[in-house]
C-alpha positions as CSV (number, residue, x, y, z in Angstrom):
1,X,-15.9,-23.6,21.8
2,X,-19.5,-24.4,22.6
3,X,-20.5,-26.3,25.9
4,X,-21.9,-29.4,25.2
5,X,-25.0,-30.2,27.2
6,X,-25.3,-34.2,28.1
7,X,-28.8,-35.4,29.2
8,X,-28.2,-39.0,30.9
9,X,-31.6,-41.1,31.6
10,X,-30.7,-43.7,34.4
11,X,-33.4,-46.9,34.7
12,X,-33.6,-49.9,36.9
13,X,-36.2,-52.4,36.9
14,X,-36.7,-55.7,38.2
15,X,-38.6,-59.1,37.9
16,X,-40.7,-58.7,41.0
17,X,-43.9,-58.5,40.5
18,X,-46.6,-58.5,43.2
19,X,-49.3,-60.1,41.4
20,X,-47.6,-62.9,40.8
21,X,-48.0,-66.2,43.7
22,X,-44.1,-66.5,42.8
23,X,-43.7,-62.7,43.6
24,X,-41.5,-62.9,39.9
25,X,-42.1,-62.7,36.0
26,X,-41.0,-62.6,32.7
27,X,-37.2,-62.9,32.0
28,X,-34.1,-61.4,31.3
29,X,-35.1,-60.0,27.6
30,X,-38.7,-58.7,28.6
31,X,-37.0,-57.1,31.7
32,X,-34.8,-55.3,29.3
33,X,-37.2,-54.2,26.7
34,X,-39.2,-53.1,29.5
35,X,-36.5,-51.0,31.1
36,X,-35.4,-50.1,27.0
37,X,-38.9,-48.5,26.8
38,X,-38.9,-46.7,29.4
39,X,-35.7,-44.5,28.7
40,X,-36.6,-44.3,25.2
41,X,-40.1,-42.4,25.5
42,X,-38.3,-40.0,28.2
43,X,-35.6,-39.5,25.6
44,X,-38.3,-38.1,23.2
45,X,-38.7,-35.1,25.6
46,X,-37.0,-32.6,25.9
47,X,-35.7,-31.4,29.5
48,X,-38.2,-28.6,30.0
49,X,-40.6,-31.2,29.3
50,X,-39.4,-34.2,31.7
51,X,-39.2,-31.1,34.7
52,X,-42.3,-29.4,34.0
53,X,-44.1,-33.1,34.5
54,X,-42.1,-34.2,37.6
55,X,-42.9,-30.6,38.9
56,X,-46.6,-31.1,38.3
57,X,-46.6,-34.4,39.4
58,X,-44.7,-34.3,42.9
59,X,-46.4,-30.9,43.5
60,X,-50.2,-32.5,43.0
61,X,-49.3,-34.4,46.3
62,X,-46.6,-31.6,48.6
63,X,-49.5,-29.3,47.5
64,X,-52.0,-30.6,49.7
65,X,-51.1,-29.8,52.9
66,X,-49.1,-26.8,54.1
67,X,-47.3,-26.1,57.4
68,X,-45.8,-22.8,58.4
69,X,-44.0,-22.5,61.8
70,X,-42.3,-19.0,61.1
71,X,-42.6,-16.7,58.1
72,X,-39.2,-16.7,56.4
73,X,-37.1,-20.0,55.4
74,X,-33.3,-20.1,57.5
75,X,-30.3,-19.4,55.8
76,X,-28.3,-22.0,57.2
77,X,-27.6,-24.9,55.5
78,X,-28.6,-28.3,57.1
79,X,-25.9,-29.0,58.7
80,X,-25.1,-26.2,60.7
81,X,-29.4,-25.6,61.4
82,X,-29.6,-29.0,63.1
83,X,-26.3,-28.6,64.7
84,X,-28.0,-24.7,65.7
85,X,-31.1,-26.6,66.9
86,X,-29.1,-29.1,69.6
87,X,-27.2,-26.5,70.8
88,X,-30.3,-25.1,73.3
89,X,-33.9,-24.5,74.3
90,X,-34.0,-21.1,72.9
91,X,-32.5,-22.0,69.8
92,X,-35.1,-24.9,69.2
93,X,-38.0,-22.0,70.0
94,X,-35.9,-19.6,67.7
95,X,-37.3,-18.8,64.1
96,X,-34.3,-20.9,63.2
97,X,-35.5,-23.7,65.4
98,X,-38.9,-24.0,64.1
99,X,-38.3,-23.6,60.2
100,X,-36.1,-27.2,60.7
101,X,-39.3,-28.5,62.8
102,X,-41.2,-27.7,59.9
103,X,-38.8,-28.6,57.4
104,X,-39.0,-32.1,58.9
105,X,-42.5,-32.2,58.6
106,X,-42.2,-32.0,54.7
107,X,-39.2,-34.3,54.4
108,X,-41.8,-37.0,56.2
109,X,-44.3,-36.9,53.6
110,X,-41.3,-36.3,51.0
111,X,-39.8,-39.8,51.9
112,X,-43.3,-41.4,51.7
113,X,-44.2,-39.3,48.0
114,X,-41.1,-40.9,46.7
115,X,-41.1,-44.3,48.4
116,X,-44.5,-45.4,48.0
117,X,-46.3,-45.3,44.9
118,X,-46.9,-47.2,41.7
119,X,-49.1,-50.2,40.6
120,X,-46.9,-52.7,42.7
121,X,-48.3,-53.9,46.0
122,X,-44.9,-53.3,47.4
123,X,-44.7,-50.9,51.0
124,X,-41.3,-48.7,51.6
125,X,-38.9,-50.8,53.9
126,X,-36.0,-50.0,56.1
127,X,-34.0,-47.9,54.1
128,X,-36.1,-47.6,51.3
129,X,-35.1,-46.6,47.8
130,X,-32.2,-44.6,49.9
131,X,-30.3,-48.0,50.8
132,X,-26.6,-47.6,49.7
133,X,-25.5,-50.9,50.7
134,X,-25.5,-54.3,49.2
135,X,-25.2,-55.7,52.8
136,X,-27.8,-53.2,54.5
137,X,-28.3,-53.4,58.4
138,X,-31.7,-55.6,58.8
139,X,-31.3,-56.6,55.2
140,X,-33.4,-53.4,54.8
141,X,-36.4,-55.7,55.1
142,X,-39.9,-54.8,56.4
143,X,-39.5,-54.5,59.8
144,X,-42.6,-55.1,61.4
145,X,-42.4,-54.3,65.3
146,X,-42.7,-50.7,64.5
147,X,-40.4,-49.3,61.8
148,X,-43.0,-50.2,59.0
149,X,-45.8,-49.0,60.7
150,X,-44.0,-45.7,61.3
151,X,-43.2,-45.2,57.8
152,X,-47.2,-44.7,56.8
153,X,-48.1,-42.6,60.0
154,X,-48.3,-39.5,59.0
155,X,-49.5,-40.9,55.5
156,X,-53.4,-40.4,55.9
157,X,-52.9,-37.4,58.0
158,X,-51.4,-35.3,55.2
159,X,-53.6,-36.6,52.7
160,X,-52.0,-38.8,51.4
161,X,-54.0,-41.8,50.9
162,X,-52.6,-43.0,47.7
163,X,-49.6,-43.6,49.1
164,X,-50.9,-45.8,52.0
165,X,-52.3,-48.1,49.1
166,X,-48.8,-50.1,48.4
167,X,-48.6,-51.1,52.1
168,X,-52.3,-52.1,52.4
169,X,-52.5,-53.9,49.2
170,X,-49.5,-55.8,50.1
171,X,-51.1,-56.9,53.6
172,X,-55.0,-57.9,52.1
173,X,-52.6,-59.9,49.5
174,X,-50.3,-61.5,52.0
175,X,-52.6,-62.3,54.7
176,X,-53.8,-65.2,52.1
177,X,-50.1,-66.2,51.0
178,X,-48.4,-69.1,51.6
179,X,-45.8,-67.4,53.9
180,X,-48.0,-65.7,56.4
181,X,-50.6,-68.8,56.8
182,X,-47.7,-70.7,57.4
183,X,-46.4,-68.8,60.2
184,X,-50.1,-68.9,61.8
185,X,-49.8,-72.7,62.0
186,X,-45.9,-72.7,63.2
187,X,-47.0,-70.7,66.0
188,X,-49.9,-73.1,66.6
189,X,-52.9,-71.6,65.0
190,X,-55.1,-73.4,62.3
191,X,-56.7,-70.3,61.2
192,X,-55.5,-66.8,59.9
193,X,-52.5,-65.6,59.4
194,X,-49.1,-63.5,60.9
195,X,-45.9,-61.7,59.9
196,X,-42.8,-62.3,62.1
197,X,-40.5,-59.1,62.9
198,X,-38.0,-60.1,59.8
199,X,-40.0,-60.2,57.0
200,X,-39.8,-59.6,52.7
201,X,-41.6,-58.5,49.8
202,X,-41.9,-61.9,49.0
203,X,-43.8,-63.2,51.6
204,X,-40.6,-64.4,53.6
205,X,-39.9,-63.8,57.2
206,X,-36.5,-64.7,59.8
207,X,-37.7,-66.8,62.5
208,X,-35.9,-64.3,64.7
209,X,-38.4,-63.0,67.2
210,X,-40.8,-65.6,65.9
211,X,-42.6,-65.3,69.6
212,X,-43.8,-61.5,68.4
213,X,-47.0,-62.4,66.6
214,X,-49.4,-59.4,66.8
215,X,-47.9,-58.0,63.8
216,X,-50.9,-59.2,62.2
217,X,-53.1,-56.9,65.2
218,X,-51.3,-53.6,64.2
219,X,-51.3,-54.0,60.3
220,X,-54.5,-54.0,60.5
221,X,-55.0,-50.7,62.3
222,X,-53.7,-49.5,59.1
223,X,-56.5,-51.5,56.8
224,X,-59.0,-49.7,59.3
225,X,-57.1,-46.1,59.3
226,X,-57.9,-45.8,55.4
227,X,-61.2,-46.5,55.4
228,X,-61.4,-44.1,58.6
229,X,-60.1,-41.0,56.2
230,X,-61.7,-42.4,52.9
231,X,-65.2,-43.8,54.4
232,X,-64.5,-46.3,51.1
233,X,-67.1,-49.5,51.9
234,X,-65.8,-51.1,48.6
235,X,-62.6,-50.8,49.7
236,X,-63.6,-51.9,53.2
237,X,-64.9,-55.5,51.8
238,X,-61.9,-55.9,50.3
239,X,-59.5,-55.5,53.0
240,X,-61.9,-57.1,56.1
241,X,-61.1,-60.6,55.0
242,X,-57.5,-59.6,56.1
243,X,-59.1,-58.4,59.4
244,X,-61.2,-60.9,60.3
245,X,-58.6,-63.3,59.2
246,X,-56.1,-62.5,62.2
247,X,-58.9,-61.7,64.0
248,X,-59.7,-65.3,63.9
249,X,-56.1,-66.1,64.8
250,X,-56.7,-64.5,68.2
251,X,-60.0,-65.2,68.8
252,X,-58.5,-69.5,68.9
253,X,-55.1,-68.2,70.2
254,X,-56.1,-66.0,73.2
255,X,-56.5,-68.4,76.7
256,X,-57.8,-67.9,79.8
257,X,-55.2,-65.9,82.8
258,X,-53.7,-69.1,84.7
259,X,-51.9,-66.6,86.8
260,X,-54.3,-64.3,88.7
261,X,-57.4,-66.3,87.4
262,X,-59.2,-63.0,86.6
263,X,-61.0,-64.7,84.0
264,X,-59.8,-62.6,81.1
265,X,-58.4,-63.8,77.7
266,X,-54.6,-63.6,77.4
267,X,-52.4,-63.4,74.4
268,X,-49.7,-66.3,75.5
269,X,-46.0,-66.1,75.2
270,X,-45.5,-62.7,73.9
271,X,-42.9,-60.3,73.9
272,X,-42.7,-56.5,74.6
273,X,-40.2,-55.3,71.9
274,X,-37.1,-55.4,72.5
275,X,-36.5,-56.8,75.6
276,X,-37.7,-58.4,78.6
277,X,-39.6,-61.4,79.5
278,X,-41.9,-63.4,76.9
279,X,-44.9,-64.0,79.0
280,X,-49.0,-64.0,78.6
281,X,-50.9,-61.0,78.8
282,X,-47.7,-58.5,77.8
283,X,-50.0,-55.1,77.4
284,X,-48.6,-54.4,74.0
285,X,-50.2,-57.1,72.4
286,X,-53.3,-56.7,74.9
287,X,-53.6,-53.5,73.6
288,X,-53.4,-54.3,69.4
289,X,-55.8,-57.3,69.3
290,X,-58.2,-55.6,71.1
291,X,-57.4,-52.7,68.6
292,X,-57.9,-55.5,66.2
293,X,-61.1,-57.0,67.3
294,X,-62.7,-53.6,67.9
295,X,-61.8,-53.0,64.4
296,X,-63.8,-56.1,62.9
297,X,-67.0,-55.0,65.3
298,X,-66.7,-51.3,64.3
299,X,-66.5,-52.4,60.5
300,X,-69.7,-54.7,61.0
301,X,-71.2,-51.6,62.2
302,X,-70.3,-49.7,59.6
303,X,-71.3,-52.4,56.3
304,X,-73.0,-55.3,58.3
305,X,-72.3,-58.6,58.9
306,X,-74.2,-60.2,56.4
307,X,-72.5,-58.1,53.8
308,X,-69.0,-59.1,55.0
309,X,-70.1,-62.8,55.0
310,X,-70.0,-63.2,58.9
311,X,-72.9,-65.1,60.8
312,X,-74.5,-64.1,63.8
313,X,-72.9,-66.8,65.4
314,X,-69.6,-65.4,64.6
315,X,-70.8,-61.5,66.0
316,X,-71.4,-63.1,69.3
317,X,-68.3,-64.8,69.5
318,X,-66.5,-61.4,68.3
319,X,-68.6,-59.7,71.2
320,X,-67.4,-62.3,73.5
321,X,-64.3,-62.2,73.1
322,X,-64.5,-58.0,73.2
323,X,-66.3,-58.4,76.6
324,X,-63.8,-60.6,78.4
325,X,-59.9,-59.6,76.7
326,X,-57.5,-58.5,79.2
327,X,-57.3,-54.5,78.1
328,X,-53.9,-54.5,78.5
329,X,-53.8,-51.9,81.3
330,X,-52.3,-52.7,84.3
331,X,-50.3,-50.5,87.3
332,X,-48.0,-51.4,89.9
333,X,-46.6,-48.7,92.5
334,X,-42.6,-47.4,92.0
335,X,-40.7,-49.1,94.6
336,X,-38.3,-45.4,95.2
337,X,-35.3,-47.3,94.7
338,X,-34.8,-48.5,91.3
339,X,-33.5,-46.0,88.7
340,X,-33.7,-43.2,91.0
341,X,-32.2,-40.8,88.9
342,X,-34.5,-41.3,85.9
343,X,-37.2,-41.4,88.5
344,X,-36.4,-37.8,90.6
345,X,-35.8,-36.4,86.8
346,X,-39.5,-37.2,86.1
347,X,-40.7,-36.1,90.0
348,X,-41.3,-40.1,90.4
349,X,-42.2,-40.6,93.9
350,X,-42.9,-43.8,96.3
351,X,-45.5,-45.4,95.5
352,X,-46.4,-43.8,92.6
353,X,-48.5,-45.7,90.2
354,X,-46.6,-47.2,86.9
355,X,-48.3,-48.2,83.8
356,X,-46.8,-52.4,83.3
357,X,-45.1,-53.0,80.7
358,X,-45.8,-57.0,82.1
359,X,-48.6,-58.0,83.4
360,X,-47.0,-60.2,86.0
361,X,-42.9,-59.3,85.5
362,X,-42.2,-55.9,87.5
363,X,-40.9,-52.8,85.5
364,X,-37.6,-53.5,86.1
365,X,-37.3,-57.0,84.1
366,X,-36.7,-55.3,81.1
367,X,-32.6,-54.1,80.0
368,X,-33.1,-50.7,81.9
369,X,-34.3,-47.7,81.8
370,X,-33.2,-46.2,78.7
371,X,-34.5,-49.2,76.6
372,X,-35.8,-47.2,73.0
373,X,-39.1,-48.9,73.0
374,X,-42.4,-48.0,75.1
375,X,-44.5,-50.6,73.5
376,X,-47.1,-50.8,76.4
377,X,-48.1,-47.2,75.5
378,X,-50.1,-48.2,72.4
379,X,-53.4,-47.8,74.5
380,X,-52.6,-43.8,75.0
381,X,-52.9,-43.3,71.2
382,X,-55.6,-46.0,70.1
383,X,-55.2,-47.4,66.6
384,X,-58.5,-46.6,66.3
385,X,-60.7,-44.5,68.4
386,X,-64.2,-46.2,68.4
387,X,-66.6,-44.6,71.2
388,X,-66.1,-48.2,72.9
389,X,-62.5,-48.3,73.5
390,X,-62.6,-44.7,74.2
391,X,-64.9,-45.2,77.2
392,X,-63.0,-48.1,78.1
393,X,-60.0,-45.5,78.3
394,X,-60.9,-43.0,79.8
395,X,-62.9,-44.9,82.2
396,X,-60.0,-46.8,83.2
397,X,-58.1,-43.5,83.2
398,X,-60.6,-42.2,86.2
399,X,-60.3,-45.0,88.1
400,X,-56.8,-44.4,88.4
401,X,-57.4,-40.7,89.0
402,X,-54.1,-39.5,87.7
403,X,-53.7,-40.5,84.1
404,X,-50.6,-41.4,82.1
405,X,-47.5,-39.2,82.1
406,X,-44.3,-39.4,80.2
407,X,-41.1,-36.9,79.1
408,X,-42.5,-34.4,81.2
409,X,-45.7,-34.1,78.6
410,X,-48.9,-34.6,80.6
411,X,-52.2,-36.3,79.5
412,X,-55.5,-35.4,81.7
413,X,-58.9,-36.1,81.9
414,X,-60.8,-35.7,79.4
415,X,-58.4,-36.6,76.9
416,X,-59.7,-40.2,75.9
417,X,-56.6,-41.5,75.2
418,X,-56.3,-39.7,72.4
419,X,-53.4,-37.5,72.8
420,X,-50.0,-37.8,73.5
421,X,-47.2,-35.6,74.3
422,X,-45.2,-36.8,70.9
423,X,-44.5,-34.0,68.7
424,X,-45.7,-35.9,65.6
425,X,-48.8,-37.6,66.6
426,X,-46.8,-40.9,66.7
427,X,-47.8,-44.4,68.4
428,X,-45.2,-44.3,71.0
429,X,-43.5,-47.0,70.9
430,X,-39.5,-46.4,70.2
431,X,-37.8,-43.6,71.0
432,X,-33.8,-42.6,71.6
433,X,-32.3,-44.0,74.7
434,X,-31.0,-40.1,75.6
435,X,-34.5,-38.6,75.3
436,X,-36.7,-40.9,77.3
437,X,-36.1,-44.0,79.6
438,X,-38.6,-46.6,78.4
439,X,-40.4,-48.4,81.2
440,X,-41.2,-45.6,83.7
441,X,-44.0,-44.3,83.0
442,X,-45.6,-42.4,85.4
443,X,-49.6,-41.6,86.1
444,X,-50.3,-38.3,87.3
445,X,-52.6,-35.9,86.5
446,X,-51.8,-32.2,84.7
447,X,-52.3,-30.0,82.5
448,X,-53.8,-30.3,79.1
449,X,-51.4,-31.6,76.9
450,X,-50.6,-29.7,73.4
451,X,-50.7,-32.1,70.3
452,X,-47.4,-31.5,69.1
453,X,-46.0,-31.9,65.8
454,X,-42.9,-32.6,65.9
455,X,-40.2,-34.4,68.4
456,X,-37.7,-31.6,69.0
457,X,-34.8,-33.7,70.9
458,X,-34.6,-36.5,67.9
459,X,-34.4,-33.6,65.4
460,X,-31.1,-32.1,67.3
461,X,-29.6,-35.8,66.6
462,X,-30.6,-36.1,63.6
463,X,-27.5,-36.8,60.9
464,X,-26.4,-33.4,58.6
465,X,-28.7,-34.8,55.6
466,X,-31.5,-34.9,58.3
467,X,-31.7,-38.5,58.2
């Protein structure tokens, strides 16, 4: 008896659409013809012919980079190579070891070639296309405290630019939607826009953590971080509206410090996610709208402000406003008592100097020191590294004499802020509670630190699929 061979073509589709101000269109019956059409012309190929095209597709983007930690692939399966890598320090430095370090490194940019391309403005979310639940944990929204951003970090790194595009279009379209200009003026602005930390595809957001605002701030590092890899001025023009936007947000949100009276503009009532005090001046958000201000003077440099429609009038108040924000770096000296443990571990002495993760509240008025978030470390990898900031950095850095230490990775002078001791060049801003607690963070000066790839210790607790 012959084996029969069965090819099955599997199709979904939906009625989103991105281009649409209802985020929805057409009906039932185009949806189907639509979804009809596309199974019928890849039934007209044959097999060979449906593989050879994926092939040559997915391999136009893996091609482009190429990463090789040891010569020879492991013949473990997944399982037992991750369970192999927790087991010790030699086995993470082990040929064995680094082919899963640099298997990880492809499965990133694997989960962002599958997740994030196609002619709707719509970025990868919590779970992605990988969600296996109708009731999925977060509602597998967009996240926007950190877990979006992550997704599209290593994005323009591997070259992979065309897979950023989603994410940005769906911002430069948003930050003029209904949704996000609404939650500008709940929190009390009359201009721009913002994204609260629940938020949708369709413009939607939770009110839950409604007092995080400088979503807006970091999105827009990612506007600036394309044009910073494509040097694209069109592109640029399109997407500084969206800048300047929540630029303006600040520039009328941001007051004067009531508190020290140091004259510096404040971001008032925000949070450092996930815990702690909501206060002014909390360093995380210090730290993004200057990102996001630098951002609109750097892009002025780079097109002119005529071109992108801004007045002189509006460069000096942009300057202002650069001149006089509270940078968002602030120190306060380890007391030798609290979390002692965490703090011998790290060589934490007495009145050793600790970046704030408050301006005002001390380090320990957040839920302890394994908290997963370090959100007051976004200075230490600037969104964007404009000579400016840099000095500002590193300047700051020398003042202080020892610079910022953390996981017993060292940065040191000289470094300008550019380089932390992440193993995949990440903004550092959540982390495992067993790897690193969250809020001491200690300044010290050391070695040169290596610009690692990959995170070694969240690897080893990774689940068997490497998820």
């Amino acid at each position: 008896m012959a084996l029969l061979k069965v090819l099955l073509f599997l199709c979904g589709g939906t009625s989103f659409d991105s281009f649409s101000a209802e985020r929805t269109s057409g009906d039932a019956t185009q949806l189907a013809n639509r979804v009809k059409g596309i199974v019928d012309a890849a039934a007209a190929k044959s097999w060979d012919e449906l593989l050879s095209a994926h092939t040559a597709d997915f391999t136009s983007y893996m091609g482009r980079v190429d990463l090789q930690l040891t010569p020879n692939p492991s013949k473990r399966n997944t399982e037992d190579l991750v369970k192999y890598y927790g087991g010790s320090q030699s086995s993470k430095n082990s040929p064995d070891g680094l082919f899963l370090e640099e298997l990880y490194f492809h499965f990133g940019r694997y989960l962002g070639i599958s997740s994030s391309r196609g002619a709707q403005h719509v970025p990868n979310n919590l779970q992605g296309i990988w969600n296996n639940r109708a009731n999925a944990p977060w509602n597998s929204d967009v996240h926007t405290n950190i877990n979006i951003q992550m997704n599209y970090w290593p994005i323009e790194q591997t070259n992979l630019s065309e897979c950023h595009e989603p994410f940005l279009n769906f911002i430069i379209d948003n930050a003029k939607s209904y949704g996000w200009m609404t939650a500008a003026k709940r929190s009390g602005q009359t201009k721009g826009w913002t994204v609260y930390t629940e938020s949708s595809i369709f413009g939607g957001m939770s009110t839950w953590g409604s007092q995080y605002t400088v979503a807006n701030a970091w999105y827009c590092t990612h506007l600036w971080d394309h044009y910073r890899y494509t040097l694209d001025k069109d592109y640029l023009k399109r997407a500084f509206p969206a800048i300047w936007s929540s630029a303006e947000f600040w520039m009328e949100r941001l007051k004067k410090d009531t508190r020290v009276n140091d004259g510096k503009w404040v971001c008032p009532n925000e949070w450092s996610p996930e815990h702690g005090p909501t206060e002014d001046g909390v360093p995380h958000a210090q730290q993004l709208v200057r990102a996001n201000l630098q951002i609109c003077r750097d892009a002025i440099n780079a097109v002119g402000a005529a071109e992108l429609g801004l007045t002189a009038a509006d460069v000096a108040k942009l300057d202002d406003y650069l001149d006089n924000l509270d940078t968002g770096l602030h120190t306060e000296a380890y007391d030798g008592t609290t979390w002692k443990q965490q703090a011998d571990q790290r060589n934490i002495k007495k009145g050793d100097l600790l970046l704030r993760e408050w301006k005002y509240s001390n380090f320990t008025s957040g839920q302890g020191p394994n908290h997963r978030h370090m959100s007051h470390l976004m200075c230490l990898f600037p969104p964007q590294p404009s000579e400016a900031r840099r000095w500002r950095l590193l300047r700051c850095g020398r003042a202080l004499a020892p610079l910022p230490r953390r996981c017993g990775h060292r940065l040191v002078d000289g470094l300008e802020g550019e380089s932390l001791g992440t193993r995949q060049g990440r903004r550092p801003c959540s982390c495992d509670p067993q790897q690193r607690p969250a809020s001491l963070h200690y300044l010290r000066r050391g070695r040169r630190s290596r610009r690692y790839l990959l995170q070694p210790l969240r690897l080893a607790r990774s689940l068997p699929n490497r998820w």
